[in-house]
N, CA, C and O atoms as a Maestro MAE file, in Angstrom:
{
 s_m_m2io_version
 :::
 2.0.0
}

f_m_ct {
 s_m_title
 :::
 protein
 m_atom[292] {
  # First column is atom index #
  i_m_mmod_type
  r_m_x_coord
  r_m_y_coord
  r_m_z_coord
  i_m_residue_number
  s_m_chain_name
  s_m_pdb_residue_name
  s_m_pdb_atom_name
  i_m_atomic_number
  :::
  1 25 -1.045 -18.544 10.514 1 A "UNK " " N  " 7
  2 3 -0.773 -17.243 9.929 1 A "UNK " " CA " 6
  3 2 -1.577 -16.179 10.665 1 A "UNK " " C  " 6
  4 15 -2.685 -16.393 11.155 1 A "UNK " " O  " 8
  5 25 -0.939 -15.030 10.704 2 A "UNK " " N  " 7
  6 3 -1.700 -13.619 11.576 2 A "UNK " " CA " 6
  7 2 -2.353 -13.489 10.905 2 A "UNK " " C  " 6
  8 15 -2.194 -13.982 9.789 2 A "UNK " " O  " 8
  9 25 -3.619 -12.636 11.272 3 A "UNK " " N  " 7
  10 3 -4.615 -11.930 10.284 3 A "UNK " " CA " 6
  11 2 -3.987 -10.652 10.357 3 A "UNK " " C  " 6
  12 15 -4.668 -9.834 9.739 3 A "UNK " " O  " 8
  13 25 -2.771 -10.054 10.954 4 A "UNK " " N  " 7
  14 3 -2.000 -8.882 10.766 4 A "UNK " " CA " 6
  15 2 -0.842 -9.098 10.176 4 A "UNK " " C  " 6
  16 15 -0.213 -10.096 10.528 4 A "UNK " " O  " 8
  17 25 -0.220 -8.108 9.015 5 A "UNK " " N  " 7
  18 3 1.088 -8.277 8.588 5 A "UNK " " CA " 6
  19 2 1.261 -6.824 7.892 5 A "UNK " " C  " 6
  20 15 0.627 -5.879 7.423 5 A "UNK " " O  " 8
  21 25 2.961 -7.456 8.235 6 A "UNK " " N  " 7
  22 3 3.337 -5.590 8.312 6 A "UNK " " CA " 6
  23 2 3.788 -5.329 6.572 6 A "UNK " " C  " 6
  24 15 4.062 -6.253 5.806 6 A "UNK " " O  " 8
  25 25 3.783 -3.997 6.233 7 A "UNK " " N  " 7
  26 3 4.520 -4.265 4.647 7 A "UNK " " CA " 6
  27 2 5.071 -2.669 4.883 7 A "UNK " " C  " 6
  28 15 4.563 -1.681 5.414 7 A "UNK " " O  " 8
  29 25 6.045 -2.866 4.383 8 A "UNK " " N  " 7
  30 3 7.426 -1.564 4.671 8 A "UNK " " CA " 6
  31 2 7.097 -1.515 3.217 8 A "UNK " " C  " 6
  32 15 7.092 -2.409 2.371 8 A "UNK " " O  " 8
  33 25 6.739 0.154 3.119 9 A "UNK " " N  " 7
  34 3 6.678 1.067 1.605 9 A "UNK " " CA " 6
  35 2 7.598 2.427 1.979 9 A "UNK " " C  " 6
  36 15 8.027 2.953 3.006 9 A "UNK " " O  " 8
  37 25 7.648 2.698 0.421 10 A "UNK " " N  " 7
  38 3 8.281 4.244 0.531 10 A "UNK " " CA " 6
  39 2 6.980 4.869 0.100 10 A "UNK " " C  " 6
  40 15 6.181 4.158 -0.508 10 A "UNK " " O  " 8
  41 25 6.614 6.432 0.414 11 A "UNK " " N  " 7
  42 3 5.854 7.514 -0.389 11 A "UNK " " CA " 6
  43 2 6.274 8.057 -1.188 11 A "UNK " " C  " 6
  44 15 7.061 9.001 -1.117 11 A "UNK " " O  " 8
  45 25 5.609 7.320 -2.559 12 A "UNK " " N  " 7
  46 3 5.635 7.673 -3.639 12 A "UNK " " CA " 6
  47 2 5.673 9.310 -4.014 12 A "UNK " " C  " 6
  48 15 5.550 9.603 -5.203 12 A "UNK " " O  " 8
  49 25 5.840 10.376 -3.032 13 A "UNK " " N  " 7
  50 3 5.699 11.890 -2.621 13 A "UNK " " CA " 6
  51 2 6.908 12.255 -2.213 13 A "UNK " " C  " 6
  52 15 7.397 13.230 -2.783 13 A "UNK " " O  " 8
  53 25 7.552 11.707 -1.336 14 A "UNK " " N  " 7
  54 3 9.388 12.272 -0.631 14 A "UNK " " CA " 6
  55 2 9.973 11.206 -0.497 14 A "UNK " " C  " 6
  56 15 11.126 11.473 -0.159 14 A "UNK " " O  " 8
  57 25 9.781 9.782 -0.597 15 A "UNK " " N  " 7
  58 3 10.079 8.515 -0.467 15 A "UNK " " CA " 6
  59 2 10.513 8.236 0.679 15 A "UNK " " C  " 6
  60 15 11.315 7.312 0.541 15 A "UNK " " O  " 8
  61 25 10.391 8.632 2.114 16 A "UNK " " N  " 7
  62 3 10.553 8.356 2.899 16 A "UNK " " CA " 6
  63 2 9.682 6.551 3.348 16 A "UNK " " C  " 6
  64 15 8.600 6.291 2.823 16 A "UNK " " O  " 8
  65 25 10.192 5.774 4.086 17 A "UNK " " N  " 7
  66 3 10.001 4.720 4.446 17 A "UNK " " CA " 6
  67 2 8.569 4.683 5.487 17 A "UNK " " C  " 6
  68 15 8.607 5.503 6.404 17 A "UNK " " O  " 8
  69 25 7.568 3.972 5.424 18 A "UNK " " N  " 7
  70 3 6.078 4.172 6.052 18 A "UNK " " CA " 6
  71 2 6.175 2.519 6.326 18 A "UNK " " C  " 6
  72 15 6.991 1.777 5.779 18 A "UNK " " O  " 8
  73 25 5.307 2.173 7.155 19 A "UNK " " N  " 7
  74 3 5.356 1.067 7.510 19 A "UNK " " CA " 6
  75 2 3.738 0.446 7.913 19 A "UNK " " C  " 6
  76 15 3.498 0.360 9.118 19 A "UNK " " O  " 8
  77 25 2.892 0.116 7.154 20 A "UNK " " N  " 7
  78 3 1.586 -0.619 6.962 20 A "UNK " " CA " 6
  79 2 1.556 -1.885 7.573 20 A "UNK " " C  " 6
  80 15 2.272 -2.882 7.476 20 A "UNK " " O  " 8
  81 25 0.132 -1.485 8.499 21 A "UNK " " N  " 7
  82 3 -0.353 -3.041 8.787 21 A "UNK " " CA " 6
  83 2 -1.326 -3.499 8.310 21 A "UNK " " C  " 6
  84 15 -2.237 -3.315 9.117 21 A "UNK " " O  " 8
  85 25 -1.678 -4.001 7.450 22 A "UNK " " N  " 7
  86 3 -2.264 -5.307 6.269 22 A "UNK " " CA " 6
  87 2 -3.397 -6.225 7.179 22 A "UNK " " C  " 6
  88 15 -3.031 -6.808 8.200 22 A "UNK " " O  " 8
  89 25 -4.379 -6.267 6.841 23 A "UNK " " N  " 7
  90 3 -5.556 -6.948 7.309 23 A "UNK " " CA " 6
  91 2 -5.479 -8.309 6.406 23 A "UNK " " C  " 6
  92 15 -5.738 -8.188 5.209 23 A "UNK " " O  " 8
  93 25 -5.181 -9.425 6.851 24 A "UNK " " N  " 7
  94 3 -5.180 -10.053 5.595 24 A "UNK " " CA " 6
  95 2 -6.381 -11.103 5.299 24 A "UNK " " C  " 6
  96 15 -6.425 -12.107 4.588 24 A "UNK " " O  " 8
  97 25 -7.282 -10.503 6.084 25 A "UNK " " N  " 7
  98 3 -8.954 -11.578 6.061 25 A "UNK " " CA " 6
  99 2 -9.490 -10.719 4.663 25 A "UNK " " C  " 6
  100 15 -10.381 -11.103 3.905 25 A "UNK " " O  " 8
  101 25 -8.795 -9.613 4.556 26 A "UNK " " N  " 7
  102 3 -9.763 -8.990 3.374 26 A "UNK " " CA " 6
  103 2 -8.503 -9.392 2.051 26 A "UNK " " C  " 6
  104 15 -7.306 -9.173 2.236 26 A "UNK " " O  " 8
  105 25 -8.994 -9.934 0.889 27 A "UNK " " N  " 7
  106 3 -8.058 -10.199 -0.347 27 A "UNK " " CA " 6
  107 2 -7.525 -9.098 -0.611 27 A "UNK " " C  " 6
  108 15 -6.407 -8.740 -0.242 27 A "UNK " " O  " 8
  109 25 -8.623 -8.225 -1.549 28 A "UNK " " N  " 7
  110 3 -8.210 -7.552 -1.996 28 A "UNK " " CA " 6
  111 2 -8.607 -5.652 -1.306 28 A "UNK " " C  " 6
  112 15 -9.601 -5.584 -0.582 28 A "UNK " " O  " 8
  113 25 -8.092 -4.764 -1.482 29 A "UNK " " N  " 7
  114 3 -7.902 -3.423 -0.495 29 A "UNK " " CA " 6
  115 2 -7.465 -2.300 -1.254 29 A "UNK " " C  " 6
  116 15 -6.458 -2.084 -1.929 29 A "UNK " " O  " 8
  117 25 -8.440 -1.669 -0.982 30 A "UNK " " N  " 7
  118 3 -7.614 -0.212 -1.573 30 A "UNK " " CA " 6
  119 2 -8.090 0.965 -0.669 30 A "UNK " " C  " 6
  120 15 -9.306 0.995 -0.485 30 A "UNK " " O  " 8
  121 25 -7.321 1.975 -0.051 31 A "UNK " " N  " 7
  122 3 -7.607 2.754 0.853 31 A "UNK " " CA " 6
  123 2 -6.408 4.135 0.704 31 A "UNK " " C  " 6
  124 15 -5.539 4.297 -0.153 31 A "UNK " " O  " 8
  125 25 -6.708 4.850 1.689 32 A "UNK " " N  " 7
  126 3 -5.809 6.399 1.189 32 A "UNK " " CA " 6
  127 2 -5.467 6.248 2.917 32 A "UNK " " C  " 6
  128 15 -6.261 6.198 3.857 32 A "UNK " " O  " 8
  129 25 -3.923 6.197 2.905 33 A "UNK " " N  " 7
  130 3 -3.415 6.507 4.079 33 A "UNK " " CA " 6
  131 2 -2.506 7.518 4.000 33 A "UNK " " C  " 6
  132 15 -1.733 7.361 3.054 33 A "UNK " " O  " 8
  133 25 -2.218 9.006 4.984 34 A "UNK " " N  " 7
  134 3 -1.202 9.557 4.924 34 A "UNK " " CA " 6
  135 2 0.029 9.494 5.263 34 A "UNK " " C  " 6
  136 15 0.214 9.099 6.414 34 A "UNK " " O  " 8
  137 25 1.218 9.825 4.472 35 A "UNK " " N  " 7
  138 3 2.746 9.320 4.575 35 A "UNK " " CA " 6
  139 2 3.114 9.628 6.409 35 A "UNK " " C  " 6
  140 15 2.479 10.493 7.012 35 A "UNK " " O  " 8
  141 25 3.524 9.311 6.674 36 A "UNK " " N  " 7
  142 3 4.117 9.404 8.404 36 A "UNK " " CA " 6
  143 2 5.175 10.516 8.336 36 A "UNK " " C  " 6
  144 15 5.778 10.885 9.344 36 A "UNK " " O  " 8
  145 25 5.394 11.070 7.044 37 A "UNK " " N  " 7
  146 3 6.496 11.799 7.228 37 A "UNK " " CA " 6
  147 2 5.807 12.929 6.669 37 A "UNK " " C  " 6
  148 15 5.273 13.657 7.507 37 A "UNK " " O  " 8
  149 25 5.674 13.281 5.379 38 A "UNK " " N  " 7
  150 3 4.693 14.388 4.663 38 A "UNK " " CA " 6
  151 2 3.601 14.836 4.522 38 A "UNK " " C  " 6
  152 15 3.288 15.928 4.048 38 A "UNK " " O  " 8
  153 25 2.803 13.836 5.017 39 A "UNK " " N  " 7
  154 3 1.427 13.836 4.858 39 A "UNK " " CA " 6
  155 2 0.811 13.752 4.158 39 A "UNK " " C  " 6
  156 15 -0.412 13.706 4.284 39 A "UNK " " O  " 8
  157 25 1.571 13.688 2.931 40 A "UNK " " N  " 7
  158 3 0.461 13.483 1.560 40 A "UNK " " CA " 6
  159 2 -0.455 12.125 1.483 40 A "UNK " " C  " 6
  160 15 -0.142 11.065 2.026 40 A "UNK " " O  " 8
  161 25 -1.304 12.282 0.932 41 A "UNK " " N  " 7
  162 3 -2.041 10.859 0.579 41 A "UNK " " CA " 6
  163 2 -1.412 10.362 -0.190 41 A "UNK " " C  " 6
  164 15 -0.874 10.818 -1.199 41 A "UNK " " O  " 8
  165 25 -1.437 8.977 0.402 42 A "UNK " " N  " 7
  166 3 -1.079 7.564 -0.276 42 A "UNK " " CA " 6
  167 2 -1.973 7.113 -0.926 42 A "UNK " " C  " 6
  168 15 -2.842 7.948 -0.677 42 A "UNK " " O  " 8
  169 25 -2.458 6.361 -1.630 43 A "UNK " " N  " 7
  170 3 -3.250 5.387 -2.016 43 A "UNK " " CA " 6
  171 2 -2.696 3.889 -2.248 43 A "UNK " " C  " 6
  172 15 -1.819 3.607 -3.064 43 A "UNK " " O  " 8
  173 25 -3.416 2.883 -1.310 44 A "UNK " " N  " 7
  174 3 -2.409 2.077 -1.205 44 A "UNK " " CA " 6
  175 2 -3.718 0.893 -1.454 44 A "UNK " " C  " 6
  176 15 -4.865 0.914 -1.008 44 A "UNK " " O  " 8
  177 25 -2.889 -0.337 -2.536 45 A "UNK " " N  " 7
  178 3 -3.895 -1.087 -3.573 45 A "UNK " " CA " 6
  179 2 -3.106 -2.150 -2.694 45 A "UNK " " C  " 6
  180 15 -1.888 -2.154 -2.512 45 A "UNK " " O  " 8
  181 25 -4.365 -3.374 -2.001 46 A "UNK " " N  " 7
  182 3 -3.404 -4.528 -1.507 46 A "UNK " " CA " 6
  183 2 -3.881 -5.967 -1.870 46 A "UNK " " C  " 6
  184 15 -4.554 -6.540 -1.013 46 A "UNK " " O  " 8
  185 25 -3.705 -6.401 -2.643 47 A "UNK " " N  " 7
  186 3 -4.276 -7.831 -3.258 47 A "UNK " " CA " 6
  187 2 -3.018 -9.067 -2.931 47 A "UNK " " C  " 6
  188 15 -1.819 -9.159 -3.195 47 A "UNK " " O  " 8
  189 25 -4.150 -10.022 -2.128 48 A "UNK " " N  " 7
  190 3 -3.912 -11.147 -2.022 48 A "UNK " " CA " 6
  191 2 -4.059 -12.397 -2.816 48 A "UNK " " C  " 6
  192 15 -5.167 -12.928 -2.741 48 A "UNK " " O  " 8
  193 25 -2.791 -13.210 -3.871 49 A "UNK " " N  " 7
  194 3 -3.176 -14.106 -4.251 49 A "UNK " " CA " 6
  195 2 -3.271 -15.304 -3.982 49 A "UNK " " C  " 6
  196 15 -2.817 -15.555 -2.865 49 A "UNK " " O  " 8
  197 25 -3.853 -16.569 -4.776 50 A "UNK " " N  " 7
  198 3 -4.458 -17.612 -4.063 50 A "UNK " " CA " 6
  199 2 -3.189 -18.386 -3.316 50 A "UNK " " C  " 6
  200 15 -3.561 -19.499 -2.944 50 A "UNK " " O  " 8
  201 25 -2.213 -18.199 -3.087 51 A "UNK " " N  " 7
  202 3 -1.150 -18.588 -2.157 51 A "UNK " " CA " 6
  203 2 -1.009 -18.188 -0.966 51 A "UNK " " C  " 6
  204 15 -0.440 -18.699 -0.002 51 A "UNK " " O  " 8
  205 25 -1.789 -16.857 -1.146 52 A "UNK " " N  " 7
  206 3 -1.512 -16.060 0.404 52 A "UNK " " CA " 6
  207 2 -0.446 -14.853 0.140 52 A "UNK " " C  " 6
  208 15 -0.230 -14.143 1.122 52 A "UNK " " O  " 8
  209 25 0.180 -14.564 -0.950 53 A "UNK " " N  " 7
  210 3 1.399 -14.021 -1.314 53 A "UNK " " CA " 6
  211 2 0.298 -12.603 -1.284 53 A "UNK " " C  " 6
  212 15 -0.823 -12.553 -1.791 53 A "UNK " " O  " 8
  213 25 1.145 -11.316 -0.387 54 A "UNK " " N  " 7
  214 3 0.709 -10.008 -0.463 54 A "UNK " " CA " 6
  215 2 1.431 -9.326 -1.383 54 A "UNK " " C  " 6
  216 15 2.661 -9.339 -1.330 54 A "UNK " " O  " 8
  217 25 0.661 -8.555 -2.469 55 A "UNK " " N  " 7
  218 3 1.328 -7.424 -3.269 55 A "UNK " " CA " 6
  219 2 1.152 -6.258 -2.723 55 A "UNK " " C  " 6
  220 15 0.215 -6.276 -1.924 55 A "UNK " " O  " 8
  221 25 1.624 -5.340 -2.817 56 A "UNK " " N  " 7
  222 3 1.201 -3.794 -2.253 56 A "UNK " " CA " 6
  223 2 1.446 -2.889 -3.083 56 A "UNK " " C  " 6
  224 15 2.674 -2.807 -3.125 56 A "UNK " " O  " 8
  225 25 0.743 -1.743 -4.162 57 A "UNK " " N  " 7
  226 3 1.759 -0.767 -4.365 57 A "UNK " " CA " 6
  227 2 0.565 0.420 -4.130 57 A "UNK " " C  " 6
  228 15 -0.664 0.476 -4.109 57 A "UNK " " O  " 8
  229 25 1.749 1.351 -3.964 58 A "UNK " " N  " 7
  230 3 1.323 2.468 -3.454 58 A "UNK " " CA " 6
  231 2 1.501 3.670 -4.627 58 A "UNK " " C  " 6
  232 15 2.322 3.575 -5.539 58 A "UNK " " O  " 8
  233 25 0.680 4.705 -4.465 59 A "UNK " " N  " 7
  234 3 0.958 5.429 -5.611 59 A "UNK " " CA " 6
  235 2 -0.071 6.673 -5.124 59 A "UNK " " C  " 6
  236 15 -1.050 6.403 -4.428 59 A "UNK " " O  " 8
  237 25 0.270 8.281 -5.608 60 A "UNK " " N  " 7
  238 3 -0.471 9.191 -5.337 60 A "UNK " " CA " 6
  239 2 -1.922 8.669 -5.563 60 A "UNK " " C  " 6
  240 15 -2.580 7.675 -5.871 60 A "UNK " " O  " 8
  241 25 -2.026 10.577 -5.050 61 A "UNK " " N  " 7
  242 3 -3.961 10.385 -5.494 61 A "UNK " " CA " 6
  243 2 -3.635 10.967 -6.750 61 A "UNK " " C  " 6
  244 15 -4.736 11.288 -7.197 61 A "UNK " " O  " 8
  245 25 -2.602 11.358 -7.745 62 A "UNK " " N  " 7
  246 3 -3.172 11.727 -8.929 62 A "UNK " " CA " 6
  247 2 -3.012 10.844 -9.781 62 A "UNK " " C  " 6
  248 15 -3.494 10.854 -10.914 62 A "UNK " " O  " 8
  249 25 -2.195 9.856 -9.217 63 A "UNK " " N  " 7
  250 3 -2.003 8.584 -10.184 63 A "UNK " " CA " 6
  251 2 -3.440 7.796 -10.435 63 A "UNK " " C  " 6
  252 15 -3.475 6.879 -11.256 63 A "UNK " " O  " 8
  253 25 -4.528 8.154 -9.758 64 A "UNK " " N  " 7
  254 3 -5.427 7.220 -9.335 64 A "UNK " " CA " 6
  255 2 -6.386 6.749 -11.006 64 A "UNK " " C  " 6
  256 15 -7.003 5.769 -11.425 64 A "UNK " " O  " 8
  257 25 -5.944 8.380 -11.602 65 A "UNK " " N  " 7
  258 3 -7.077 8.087 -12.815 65 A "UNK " " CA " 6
  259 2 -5.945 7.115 -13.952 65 A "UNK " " C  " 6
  260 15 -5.629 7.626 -15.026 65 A "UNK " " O  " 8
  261 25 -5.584 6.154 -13.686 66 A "UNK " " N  " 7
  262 3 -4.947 5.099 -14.509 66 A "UNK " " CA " 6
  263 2 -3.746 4.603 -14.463 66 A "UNK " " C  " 6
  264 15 -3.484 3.791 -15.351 66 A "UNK " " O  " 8
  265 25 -2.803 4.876 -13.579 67 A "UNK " " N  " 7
  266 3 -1.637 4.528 -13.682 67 A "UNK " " CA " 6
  267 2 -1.623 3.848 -12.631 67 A "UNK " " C  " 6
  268 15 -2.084 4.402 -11.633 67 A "UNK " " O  " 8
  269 25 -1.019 2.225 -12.475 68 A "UNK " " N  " 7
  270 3 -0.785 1.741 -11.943 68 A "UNK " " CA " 6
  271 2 0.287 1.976 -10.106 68 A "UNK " " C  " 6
  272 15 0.150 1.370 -9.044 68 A "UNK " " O  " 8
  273 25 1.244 3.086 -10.500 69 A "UNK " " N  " 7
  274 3 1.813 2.919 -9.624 69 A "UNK " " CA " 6
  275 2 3.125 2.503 -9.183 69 A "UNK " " C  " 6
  276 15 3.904 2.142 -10.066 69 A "UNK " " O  " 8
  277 25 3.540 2.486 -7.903 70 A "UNK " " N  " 7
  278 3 4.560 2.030 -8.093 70 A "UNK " " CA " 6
  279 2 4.626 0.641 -7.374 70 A "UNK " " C  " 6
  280 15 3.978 0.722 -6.331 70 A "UNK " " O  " 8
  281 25 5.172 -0.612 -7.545 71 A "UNK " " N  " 7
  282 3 4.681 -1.385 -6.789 71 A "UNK " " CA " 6
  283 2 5.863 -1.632 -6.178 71 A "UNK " " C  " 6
  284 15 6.897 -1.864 -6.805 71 A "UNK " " O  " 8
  285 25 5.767 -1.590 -4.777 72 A "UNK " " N  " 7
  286 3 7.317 -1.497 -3.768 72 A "UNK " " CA " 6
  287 2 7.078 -2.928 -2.459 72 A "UNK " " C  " 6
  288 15 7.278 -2.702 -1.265 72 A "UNK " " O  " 8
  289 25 6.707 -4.103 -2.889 73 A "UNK " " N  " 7
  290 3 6.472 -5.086 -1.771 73 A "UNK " " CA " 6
  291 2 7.301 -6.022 -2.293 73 A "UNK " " C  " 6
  292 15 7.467 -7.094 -1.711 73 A "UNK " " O  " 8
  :::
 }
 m_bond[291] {
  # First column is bond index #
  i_m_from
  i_m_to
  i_m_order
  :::
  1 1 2 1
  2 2 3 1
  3 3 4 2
  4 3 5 1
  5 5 6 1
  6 6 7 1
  7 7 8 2
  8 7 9 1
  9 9 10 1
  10 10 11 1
  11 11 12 2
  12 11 13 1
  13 13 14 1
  14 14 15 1
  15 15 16 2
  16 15 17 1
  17 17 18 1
  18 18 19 1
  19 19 20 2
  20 19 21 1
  21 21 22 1
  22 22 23 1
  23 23 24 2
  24 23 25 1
  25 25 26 1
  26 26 27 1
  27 27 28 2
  28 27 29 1
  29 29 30 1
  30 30 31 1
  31 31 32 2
  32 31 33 1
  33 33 34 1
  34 34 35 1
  35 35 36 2
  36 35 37 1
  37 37 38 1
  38 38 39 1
  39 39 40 2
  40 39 41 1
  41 41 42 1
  42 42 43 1
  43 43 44 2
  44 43 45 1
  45 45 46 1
  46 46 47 1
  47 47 48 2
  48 47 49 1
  49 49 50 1
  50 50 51 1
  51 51 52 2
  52 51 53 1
  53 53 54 1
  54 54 55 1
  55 55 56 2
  56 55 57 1
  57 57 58 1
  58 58 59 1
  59 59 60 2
  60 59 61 1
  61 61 62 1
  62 62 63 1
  63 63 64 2
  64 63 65 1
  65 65 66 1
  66 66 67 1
  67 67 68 2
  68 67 69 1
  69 69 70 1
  70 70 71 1
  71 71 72 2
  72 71 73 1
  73 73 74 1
  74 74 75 1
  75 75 76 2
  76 75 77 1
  77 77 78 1
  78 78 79 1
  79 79 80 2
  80 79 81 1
  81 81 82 1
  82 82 83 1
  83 83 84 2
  84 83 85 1
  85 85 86 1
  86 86 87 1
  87 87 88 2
  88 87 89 1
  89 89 90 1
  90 90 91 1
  91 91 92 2
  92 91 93 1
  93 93 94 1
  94 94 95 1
  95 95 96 2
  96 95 97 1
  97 97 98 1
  98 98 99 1
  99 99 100 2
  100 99 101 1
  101 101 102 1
  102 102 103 1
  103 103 104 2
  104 103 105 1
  105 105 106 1
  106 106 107 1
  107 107 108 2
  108 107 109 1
  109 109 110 1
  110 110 111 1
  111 111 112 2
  112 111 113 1
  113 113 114 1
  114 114 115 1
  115 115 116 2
  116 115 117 1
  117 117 118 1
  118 118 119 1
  119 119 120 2
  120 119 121 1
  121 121 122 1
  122 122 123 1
  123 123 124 2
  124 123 125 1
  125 125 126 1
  126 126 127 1
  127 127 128 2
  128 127 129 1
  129 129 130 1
  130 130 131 1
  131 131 132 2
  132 131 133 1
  133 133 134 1
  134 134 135 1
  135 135 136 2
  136 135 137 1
  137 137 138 1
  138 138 139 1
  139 139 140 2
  140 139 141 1
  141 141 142 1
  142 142 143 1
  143 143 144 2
  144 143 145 1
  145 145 146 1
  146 146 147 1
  147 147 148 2
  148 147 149 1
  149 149 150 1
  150 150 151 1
  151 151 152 2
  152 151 153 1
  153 153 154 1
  154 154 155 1
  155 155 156 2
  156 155 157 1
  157 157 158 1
  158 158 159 1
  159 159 160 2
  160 159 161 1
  161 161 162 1
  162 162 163 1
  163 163 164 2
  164 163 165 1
  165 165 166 1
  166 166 167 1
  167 167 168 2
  168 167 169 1
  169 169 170 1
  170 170 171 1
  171 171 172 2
  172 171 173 1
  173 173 174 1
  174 174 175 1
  175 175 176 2
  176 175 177 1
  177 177 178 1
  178 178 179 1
  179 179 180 2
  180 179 181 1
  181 181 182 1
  182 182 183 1
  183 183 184 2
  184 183 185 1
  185 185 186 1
  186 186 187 1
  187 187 188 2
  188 187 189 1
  189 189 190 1
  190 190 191 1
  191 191 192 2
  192 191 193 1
  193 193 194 1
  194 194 195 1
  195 195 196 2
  196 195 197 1
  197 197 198 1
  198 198 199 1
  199 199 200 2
  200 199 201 1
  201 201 202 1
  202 202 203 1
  203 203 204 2
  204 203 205 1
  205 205 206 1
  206 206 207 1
  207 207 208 2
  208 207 209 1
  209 209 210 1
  210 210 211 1
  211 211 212 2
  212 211 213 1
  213 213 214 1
  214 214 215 1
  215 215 216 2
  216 215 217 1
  217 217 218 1
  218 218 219 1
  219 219 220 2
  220 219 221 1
  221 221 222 1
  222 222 223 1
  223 223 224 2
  224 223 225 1
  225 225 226 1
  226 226 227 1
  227 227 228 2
  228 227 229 1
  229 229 230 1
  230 230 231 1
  231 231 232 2
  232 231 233 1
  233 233 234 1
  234 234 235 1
  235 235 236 2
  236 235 237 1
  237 237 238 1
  238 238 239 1
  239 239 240 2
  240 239 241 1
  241 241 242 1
  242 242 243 1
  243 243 244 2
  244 243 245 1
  245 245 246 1
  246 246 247 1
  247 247 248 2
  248 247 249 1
  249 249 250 1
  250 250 251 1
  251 251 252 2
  252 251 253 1
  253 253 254 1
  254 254 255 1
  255 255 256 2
  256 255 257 1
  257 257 258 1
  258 258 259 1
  259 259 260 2
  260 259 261 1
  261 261 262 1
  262 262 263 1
  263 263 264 2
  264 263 265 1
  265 265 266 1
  266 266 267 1
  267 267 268 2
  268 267 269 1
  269 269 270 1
  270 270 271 1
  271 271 272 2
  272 271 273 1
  273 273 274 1
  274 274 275 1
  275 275 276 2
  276 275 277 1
  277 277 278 1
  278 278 279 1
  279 279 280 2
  280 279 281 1
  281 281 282 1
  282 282 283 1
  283 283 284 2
  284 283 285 1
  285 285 286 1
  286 286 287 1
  287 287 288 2
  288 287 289 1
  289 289 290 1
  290 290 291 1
  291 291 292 2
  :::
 }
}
């Protein structure tokens, strides 16, 4: 298995299609990347479970104070 993998999201902002590359030595991830198309910040949550199976969801920065998000993987 790569320690790189790709995960195709939309921005949760104009929903245009963004395309993430995934570190997968680290489980679990949370970081702010900007959309490739709008620029808004992403915030993008990436947890690995004990299978190896990647979740991803992405969701504004105003979602950050509690709402899960949208999860698009």
């Amino acid at each position: 298995m790569s320690l790189l993998e790709t995960a195709h999201v939309s921005c949760p902002y104009c929903g245009e299609p963004n395309d993430l590359v995934i570190d997968t030595s680290v489980p679990k991830q949370e970081y702010i990347e900007d959309c490739f198309v709008c620029c808004r910040p992403m915030v993008i949550t990436i947890v690995m479970d004990e299978e190896g199976e990647i979740q991803v969801a992405v969701r504004t920065e105003e979602a950050m104070s509690g709402s899960t998000g949208r999860r698009l993987v």
